[in-house]
C-alpha positions as CSV (number, residue, x, y, z in Angstrom):
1,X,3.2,-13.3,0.9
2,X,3.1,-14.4,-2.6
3,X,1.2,-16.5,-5.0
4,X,1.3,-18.3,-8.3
5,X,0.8,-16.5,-11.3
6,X,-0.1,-16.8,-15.4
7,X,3.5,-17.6,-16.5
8,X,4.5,-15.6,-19.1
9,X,4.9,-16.2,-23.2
10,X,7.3,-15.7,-25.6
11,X,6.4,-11.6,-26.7
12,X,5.7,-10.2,-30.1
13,X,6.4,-7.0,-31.7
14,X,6.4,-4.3,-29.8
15,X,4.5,-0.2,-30.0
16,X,1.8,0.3,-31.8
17,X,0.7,-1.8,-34.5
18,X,-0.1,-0.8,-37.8
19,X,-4.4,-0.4,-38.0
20,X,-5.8,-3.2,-39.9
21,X,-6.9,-2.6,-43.3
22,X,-10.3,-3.8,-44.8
23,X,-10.2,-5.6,-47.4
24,X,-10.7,-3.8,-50.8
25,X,-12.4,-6.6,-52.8
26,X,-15.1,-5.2,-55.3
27,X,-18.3,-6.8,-56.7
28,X,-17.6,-8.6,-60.4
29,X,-19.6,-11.0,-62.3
30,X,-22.9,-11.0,-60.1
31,X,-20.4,-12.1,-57.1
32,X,-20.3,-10.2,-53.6
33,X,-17.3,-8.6,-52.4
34,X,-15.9,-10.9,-49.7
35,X,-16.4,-9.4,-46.0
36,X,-14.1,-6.6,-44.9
37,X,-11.7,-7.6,-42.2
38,X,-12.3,-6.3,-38.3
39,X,-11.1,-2.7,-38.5
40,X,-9.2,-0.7,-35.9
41,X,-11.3,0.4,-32.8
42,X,-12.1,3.5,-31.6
43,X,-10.7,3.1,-28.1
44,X,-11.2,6.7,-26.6
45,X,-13.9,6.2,-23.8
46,X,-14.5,2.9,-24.9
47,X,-16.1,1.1,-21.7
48,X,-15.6,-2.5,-20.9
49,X,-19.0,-3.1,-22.3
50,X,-18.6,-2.2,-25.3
51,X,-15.1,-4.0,-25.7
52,X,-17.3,-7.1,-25.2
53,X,-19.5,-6.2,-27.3
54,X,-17.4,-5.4,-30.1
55,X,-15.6,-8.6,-30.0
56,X,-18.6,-10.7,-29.8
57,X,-19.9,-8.6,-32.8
58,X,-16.7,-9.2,-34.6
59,X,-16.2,-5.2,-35.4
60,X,-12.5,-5.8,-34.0
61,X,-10.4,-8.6,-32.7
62,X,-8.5,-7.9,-29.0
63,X,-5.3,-8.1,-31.5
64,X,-6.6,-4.4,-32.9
65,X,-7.8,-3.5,-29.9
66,X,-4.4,-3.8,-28.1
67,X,-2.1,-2.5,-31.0
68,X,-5.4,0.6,-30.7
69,X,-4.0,1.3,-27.5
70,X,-0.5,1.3,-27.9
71,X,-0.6,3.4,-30.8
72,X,-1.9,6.0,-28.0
73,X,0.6,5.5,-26.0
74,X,2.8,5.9,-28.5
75,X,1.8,9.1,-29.9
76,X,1.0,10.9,-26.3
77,X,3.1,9.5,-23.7
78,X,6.6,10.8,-24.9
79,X,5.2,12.9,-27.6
80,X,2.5,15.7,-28.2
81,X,1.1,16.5,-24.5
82,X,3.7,14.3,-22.9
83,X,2.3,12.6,-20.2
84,X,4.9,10.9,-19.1
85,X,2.1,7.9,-17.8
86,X,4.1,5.2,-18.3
87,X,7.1,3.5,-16.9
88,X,6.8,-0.1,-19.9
89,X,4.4,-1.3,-22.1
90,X,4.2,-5.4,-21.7
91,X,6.1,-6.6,-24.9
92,X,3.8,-9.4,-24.1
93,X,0.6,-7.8,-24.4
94,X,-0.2,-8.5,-28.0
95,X,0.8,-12.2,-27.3
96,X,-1.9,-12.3,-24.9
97,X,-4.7,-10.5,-27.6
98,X,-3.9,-13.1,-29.9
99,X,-4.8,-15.9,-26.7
100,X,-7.9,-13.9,-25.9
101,X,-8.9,-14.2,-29.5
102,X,-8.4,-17.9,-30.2
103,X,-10.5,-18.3,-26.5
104,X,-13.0,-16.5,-27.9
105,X,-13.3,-18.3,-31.3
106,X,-13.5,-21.7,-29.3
107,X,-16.2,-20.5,-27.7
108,X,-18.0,-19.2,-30.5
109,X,-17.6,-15.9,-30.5
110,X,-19.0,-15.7,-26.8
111,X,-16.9,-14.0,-24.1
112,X,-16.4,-16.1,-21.5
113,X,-14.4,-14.5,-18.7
114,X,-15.6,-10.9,-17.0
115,X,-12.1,-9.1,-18.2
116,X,-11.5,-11.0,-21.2
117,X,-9.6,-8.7,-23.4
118,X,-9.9,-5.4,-21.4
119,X,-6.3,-3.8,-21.4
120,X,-5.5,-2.6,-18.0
121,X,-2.8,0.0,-16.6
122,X,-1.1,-0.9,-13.4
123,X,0.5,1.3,-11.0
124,X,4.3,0.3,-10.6
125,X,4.4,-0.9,-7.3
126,X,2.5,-4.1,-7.9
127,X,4.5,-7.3,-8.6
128,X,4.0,-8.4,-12.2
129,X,5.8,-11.2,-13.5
130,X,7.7,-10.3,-16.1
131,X,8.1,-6.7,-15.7
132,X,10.2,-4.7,-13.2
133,X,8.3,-3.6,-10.3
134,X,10.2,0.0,-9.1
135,X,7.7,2.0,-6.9
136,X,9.1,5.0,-9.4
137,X,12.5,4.5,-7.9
138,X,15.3,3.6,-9.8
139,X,17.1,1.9,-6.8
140,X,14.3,-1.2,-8.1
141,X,14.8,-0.1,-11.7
142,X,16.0,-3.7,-11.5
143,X,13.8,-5.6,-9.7
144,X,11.9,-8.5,-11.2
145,X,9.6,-10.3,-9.0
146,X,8.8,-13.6,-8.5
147,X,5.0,-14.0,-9.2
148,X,2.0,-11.6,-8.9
149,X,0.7,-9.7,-7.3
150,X,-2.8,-10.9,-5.8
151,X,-4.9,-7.9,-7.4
152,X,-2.9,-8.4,-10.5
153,X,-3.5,-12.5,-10.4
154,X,-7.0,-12.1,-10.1
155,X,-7.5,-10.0,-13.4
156,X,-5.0,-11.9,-15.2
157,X,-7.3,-14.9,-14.5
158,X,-10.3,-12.8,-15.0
159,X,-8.8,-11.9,-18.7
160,X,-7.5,-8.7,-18.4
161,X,-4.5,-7.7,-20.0
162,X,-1.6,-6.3,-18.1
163,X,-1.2,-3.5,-21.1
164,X,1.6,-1.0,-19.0
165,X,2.8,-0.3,-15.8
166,X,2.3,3.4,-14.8
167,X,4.9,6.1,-13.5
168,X,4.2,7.0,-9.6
169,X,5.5,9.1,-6.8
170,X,8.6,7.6,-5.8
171,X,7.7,5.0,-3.0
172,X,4.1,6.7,-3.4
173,X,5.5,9.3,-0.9
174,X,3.4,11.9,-2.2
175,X,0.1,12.5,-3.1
176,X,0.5,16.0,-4.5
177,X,2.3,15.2,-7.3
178,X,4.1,12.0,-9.5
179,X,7.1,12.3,-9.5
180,X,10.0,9.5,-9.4
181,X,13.3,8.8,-10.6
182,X,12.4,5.7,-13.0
183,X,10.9,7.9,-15.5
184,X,12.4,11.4,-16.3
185,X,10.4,14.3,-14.8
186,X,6.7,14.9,-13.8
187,X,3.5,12.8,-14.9
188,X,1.2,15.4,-16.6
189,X,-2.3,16.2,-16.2
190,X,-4.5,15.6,-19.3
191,X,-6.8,18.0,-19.0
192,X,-3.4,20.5,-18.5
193,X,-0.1,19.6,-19.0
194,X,1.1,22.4,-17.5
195,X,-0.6,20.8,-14.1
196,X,-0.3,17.8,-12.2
197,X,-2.4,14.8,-12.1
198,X,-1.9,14.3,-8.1
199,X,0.1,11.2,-6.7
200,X,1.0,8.5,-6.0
201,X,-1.4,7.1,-8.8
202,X,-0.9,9.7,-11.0
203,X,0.6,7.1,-13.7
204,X,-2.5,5.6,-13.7
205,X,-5.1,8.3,-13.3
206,X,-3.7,10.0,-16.4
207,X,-2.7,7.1,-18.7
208,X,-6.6,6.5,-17.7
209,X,-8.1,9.8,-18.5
210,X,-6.3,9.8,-21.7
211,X,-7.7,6.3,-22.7
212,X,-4.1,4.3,-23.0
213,X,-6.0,1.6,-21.9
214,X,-9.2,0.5,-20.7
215,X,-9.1,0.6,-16.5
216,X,-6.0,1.2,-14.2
217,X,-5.1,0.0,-11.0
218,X,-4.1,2.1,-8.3
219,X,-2.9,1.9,-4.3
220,X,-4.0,4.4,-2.2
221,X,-2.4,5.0,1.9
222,X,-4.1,8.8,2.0
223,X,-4.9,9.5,-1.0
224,X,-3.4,8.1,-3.9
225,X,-6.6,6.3,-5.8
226,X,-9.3,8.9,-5.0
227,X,-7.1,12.2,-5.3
228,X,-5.5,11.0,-8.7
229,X,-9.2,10.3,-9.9
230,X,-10.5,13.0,-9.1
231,X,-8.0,15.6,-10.9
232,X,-8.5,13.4,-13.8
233,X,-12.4,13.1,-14.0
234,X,-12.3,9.5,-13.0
235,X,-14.0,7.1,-10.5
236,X,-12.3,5.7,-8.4
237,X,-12.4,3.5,-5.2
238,X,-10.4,2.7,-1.6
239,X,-12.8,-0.4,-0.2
240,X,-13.0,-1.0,3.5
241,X,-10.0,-2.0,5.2
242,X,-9.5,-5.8,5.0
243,X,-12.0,-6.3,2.1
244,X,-9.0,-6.6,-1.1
245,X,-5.7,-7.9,-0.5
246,X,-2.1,-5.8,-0.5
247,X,-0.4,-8.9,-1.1
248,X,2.3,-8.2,-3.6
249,X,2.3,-5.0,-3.4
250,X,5.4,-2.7,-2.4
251,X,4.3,-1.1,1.2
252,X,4.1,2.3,2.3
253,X,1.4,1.8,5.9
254,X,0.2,-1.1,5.7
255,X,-2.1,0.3,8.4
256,X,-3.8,2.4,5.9
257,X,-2.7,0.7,2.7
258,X,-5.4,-0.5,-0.1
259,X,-5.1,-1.1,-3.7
260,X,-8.1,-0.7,-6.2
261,X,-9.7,0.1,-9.7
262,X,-9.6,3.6,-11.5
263,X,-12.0,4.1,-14.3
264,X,-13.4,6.5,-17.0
265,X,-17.2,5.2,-15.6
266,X,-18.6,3.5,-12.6
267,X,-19.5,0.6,-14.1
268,X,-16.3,-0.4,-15.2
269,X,-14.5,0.3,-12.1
270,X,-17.3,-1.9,-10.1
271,X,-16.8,-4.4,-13.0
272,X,-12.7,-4.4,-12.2
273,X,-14.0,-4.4,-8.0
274,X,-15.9,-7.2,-8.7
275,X,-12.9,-9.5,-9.7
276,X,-10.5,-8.2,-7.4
277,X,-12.8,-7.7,-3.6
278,X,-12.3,-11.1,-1.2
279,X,-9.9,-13.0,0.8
280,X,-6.9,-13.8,0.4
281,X,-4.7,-15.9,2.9
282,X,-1.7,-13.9,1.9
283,X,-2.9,-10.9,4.0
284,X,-4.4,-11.7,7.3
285,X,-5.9,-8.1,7.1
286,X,-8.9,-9.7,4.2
287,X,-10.0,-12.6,7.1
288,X,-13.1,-12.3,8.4
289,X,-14.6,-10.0,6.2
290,X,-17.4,-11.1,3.5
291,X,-17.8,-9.4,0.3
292,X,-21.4,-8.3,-0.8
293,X,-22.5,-11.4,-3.3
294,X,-23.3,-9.0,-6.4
295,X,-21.6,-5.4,-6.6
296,X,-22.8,-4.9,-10.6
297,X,-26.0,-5.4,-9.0
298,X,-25.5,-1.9,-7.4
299,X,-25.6,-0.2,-10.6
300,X,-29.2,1.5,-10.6
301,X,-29.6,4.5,-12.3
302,X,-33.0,5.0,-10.2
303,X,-33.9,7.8,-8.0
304,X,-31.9,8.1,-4.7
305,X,-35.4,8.5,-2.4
306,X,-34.9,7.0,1.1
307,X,-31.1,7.7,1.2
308,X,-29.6,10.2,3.4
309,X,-26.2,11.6,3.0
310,X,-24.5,14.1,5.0
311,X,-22.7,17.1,4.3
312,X,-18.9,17.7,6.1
313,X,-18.5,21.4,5.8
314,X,-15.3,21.1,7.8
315,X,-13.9,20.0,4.6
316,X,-15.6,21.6,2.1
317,X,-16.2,25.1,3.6
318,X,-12.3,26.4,4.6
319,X,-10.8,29.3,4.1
320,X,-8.2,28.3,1.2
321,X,-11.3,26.4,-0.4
322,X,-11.2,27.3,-4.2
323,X,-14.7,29.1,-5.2
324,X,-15.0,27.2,-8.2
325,X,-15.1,23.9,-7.1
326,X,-17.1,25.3,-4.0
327,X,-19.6,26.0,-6.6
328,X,-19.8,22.8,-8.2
329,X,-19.7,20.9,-4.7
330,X,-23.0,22.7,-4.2
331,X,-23.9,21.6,-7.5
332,X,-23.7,18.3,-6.6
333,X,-25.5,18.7,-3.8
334,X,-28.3,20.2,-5.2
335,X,-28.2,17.2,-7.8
336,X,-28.3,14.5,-5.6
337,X,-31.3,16.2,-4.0
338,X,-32.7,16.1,-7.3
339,X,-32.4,12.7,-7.6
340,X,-34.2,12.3,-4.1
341,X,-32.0,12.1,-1.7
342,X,-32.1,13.4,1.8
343,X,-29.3,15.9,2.4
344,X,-28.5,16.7,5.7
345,X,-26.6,19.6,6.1
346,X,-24.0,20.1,8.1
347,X,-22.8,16.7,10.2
348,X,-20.3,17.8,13.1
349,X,-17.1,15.3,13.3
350,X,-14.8,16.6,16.4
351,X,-12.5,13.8,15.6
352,X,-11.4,15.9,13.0
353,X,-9.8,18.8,14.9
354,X,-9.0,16.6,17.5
355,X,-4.8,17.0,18.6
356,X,-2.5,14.0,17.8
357,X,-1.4,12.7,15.0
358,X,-3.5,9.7,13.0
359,X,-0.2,8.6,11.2
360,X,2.8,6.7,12.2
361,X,6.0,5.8,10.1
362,X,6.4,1.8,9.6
363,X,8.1,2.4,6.0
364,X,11.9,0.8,7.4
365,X,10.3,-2.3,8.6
366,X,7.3,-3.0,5.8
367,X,9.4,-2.4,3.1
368,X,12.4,-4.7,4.1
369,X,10.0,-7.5,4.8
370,X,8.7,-6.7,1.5
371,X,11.9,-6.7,-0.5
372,X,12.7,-10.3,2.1
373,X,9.6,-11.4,0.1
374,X,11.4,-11.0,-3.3
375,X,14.0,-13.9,-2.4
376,X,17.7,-14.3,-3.6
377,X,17.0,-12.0,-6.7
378,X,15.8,-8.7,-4.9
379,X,18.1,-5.7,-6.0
380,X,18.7,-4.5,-2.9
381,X,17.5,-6.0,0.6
382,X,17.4,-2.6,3.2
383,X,16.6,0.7,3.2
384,X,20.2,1.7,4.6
385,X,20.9,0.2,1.1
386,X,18.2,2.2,-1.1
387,X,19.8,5.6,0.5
388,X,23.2,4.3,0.5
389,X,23.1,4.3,-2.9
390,X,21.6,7.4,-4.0
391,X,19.4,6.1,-6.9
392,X,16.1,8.1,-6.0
393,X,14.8,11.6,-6.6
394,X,16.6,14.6,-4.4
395,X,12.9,15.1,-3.2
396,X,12.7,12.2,-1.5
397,X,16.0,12.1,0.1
398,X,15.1,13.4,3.8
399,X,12.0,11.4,3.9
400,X,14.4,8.4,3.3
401,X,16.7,9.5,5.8
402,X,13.9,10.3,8.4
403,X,12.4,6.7,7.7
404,X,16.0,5.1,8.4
405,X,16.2,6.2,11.7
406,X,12.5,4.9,12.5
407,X,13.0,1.8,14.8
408,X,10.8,-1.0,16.2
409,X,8.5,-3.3,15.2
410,X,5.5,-1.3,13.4
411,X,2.7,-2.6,16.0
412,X,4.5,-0.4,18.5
413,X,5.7,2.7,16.7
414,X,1.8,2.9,15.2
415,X,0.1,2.3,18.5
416,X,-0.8,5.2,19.6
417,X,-2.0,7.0,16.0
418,X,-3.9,4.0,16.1
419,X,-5.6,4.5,18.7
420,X,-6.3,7.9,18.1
421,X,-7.8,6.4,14.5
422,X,-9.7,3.8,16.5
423,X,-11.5,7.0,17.9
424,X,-12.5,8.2,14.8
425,X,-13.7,5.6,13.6
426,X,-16.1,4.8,16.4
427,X,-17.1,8.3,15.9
428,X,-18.0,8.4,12.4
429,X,-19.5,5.1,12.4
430,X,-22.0,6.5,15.3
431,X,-22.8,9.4,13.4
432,X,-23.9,7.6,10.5
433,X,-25.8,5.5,12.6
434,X,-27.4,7.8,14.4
435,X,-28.2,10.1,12.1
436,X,-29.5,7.3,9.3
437,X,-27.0,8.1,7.1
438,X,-26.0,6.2,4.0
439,X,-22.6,8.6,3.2
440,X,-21.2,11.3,4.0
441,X,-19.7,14.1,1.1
442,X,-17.2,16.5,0.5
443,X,-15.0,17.4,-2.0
444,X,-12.2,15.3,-3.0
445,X,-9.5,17.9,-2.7
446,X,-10.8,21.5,-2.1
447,X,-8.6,23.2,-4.8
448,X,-8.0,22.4,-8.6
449,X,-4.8,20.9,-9.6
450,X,-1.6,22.5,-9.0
451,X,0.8,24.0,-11.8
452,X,3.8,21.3,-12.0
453,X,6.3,21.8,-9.3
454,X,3.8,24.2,-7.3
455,X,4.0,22.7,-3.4
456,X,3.3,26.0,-1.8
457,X,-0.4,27.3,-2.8
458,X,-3.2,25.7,-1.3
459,X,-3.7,22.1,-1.9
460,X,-7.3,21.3,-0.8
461,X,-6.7,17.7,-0.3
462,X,-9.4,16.4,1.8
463,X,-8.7,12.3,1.0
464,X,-6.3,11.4,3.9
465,X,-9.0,13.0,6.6
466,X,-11.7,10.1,7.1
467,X,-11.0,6.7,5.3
468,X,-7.7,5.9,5.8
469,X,-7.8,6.1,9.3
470,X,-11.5,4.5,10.4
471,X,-10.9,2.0,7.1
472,X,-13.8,2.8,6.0
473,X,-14.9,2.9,2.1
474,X,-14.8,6.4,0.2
475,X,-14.9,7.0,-3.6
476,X,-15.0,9.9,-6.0
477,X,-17.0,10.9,-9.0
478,X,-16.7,13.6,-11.5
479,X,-18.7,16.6,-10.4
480,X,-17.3,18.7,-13.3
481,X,-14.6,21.3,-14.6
482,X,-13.8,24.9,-13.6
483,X,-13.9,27.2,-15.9
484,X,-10.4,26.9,-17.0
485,X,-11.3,22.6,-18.0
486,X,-10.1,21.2,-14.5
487,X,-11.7,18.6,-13.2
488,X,-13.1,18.5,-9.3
489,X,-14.7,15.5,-7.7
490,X,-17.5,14.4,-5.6
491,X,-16.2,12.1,-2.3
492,X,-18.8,10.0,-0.8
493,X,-17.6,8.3,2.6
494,X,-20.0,5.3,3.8
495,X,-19.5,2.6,6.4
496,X,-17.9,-0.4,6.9
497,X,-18.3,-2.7,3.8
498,X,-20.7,-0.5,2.3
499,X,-19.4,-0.5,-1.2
500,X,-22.4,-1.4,-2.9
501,X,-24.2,1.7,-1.1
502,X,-21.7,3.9,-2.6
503,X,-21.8,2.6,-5.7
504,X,-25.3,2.9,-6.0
505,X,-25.6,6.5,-5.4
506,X,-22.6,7.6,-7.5
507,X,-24.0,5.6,-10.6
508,X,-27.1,7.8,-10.2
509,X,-25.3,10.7,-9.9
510,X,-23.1,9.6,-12.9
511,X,-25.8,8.9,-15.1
512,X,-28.1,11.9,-13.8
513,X,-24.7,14.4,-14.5
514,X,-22.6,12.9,-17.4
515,X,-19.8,15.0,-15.9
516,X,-17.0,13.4,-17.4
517,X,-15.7,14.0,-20.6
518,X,-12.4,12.8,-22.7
519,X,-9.3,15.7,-21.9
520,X,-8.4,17.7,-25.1
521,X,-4.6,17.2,-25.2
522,X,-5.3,13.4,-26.6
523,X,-7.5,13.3,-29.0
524,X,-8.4,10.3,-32.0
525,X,-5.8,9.3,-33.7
526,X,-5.9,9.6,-37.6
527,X,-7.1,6.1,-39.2
């Protein structure tokens, strides 16, 4: 299951690059100054947009715009709020600005390629050439794959930069909190570094948040793309089953499995989308399915009148629901009725309280055929081996232990919560039949971030409910902060391959609210 990929260069320096200085020439004898030299960008929020725009301008070069970057990862990662984001920073990354640049000079100036230049942060369990690929565990610490990822091939070729690869929960285990034992203690939340960003993505939705690059990649089983977004006042997406390839990427279920874009806006996580949705002969799962032709031509700011979305107050109205984001749920409500929509409130689901379990325990047997996939070179080749050895976090150890003694082949040990998904799925996808609806809401997780190291209080996580197991689409949108500057978001649940739905309503919502906003503990760095 793997493909070729860009093969890499000989790197250049490495951190943060000095800013460029303008040039300081001064008008003498009736002559004009010469022009001043690109300066350093100001990268904080900056969309993909206006990265294109501001190398087509000439107001900075994707040289600048890189070492702009890195000089925030520099200054926040290990330092000030101490994110703890990322795992490496690509010492190649500047080598590919200065390719990016002399593509763009040969075409005069034009950009030419729909991620040309945009830095991108990618979750640690996708295969990059040239960089370790750990899954936050230090029993891969040392594990250097052959070629790309398929998600990661397609943006390379698309222009994107591969800027850093993001911390994780260990073997994305958990999507409360990131924590693995390839970087020293928790990922950090932005917004409070006292608080977690939620897992596994949490690498990503923080290094995100706190603009270290431009848009992140993350993988998500239950969770772990729209929880992560969510508690860090981003958009992100998990796409219908089968519609984006896994290939490449180290497996936790590949029953419920999915990889995807996180971004400060919806535009530039449907621009990432964009690149990365279609088939892929790697993963049988992405036959048969046909991508919508033109997702950026969901992006209408309009009214919503004519849609219909439904309201799941089994999710949004429980008992350990936090009243804060309760409030702005019903905010958001009220909003997207403002815009026009239909809401219809409550929908029923009975799948949801029905008994059995929608989740089965393949880990032993996915992962070994992933680290078979890794050839002669793979650091270790069995899980027997990973615990044998003892290089993980203590936190993981009796999930490791408990996955060891798992087997069969992963058809059979998942029939049966498959079949109970199966149900659901039928279920929800006659409900929004019936009832004419074009998504159903709730919030993302129920509660506000946890303190770090908190596993007790409530968590509110309402990701892992619905899409996972009927494969359908979900994504979440900032809905706003609690008083205290945490961030709670917006989920919106449509059906099968109806991305383009859901990114229509959430960029109305997004442009009606203007929710999001940068997180205080990163600010501009001094020129």
């Amino acid at each position: 299951m793997k493909r070729d990929s860009v093969p890499p260069s000989p790197p250049l320096r490495r951190g943060a690059a000095a800013a460029i200085i303008a040039l300081a020439a001064s008008v003498a004898g009736g002559c004009a100054a010469p022009p001043a030299e690109p300066g350093p960008p100001d990268v904080v929020e900056l969309d993909i947009a206006g990265i294109h725009a501001g190398l087509e301008s000439g107001t900075f070069t994707c040289a600048a715009l890189v070492d702009a970057y890195l000089a925030r990862i520099e200054a926040w990662d290990r330092r000030g709020p101490a994110l703890h984001a990322i795992v490496v920073v690509n010492p190649e990354a500047q080598a590919r600005a200065a390719e990016a640049d002399a593509r763009i000079a040969a075409a005069g100036g034009r950009i030419e390629r729909p991620l040309e230049c945009v830095p991108m942060i990618v979750k640690d369990n996708y295969d990059t050439v040239g960089l370790p690929t750990t899954a936050g565990s230090a029993s891969l610490a040392d594990s250097l794959p052959p070629d790309d990822a398929f998600q990661v091939g397609r943006i390379r070729e698309a222009g994107a930069i591969v800027l850093a690869k993001s911390n994780m929960a260990e073997f994305a285990f958990s999507p409360y909190e990131s924590l693995g034992s390839v970087v020293p203690g928790h990922t950090r939340n932005p917004y409070d570094p006292t608080r977690v960003p939620a897992g596994s993505s949490g690498g990503t939705g923080a290094a995100v948040a706190a603009s270290f690059g431009a848009v992140g990649l993350g993988t998500d089983t239950g969770n772990s793309i729209r929880g992560p977004s969510s508690h860090n006042a981003l958009f992100g997406i998990r796409s219908t089953m089968g519609l984006t390839s896994r290939d490449g990427i180290v497996p936790l279920n590949l029953f419920r499995d999915i990889g995807g874009p996180m971004a400060r806006t919806v535009e530039d996580a449907v621009r990432v989308f964009d690149v990365l949705a279609g088939p892929d002969p790697a993963d049988p799962a992405t036959a048969g399915f046909e991508r919508e032709a033109d997702y950026l031509g969901s992006l209408d700011a309009s009214e919503l009148d004519g849609f219909r979305i439904g309201v799941v107050r089994q999710l949004s109205d429980t008992e350990t629901a936090d009243p804060e984001i309760r409030s702005l749920f019903e905010t958001a409500l009220d909003d997207l009725a403002g815009l026009g929509a239909e809401i219809v409130d409550p929908v029923e689901i009975a799948g949801l309280d029905a008994e059995g379990s929608l989740w089965c325990n393949p880990f032993k047997a996915q992962l070994e055929a992933y680290l078979a996939s890794l050839g002669p070179e793979a650091p270790v080749t069995t899980l027997a081996a990973i615990v044998e050895s003892g290089d993980f976090h203590p936190s993981i150890g009796g999930r490791l232990r408990t996955a060891l003694e798992v087997e069969g082949d992963p058809e059979t040990l998942c029939a049966e919560a498959n079949e109970r998904a199966a149900a659901l799925r039928e279920e929800v996808a006659a409900l929004l039949a019936d009832e004419d609806l074009d998504a159903l809401a709730y919030p993302s997780w129920s509660n506000p971030p946890r303190l770090l190291g908190d596993l007790v209080t409530p968590d509110g996580n309402n990701s892992h409910r619905l899409s996972p197991p009927t494969g359908f689409p979900a994504v979440t949108v900032p809905m706003g902060f609690t008083g205290a500057g945490l961030p709670g978001g917006l989920q919106l649940l449509g059906a099968s391959l109806a991305e383009g739905t859901l990114f229509r309503i959430s960029y109305a919502y997004e442009q009606r609210t203007r929710h999001r906003r940068p997180p205080p503990t990163t600010p501009l760095l001094a020129p």
